[in-house]
Steps between C-alpha positions, in 0.01 A plus 500: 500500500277252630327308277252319740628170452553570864290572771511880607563499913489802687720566776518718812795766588594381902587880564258724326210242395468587137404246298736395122344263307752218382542284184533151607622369117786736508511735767419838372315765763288729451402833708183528434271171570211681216804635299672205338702771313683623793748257495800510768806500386635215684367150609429266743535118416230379718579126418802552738398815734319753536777763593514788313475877506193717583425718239308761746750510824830305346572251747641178385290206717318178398161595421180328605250336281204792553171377680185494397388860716835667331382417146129626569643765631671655168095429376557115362182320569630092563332433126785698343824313724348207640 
């Protein structure tokens, strides 16, 4: 699991627009942006792409790096991610 050595990105589905929220020190995702517990059981190395499977619709597509309205969105205020 992460162990914030790394930043924690969050990252956008390109079909179904649910956000994951991505270790950057070793790749783990997690379901649940407020639920670091719900980890997914596979991961996305985001050093080399972001490409990896949605855990909400299961397509396989590079993800994007979420914006700022997506994240507020899921009730972050910019304090909390920015």
């Amino acid at each position: 699991m992460c162990e914030q050595e790394g930043s924690l990105i969050f990252l956008t589905c390109p079909n179904c627009g649910k956000l994951v929220l991505a270790c950057e020190e070793e790749g783990s995702l997690f379901l649940n942006p407020k639920n670091l517990k719900q980890q997914i059981s596979w991961s996305c190395d985001i050093w080399q792409s972001t490409f990896t499977k949605c855990p909400y619709c299961n397509t396989q597509r590079e993800f994007g790096f979420s914006t700022n309205e997506e994240i507020q969105q899921l009730g972050f205020d910019q304090k909390e991610y920015g």
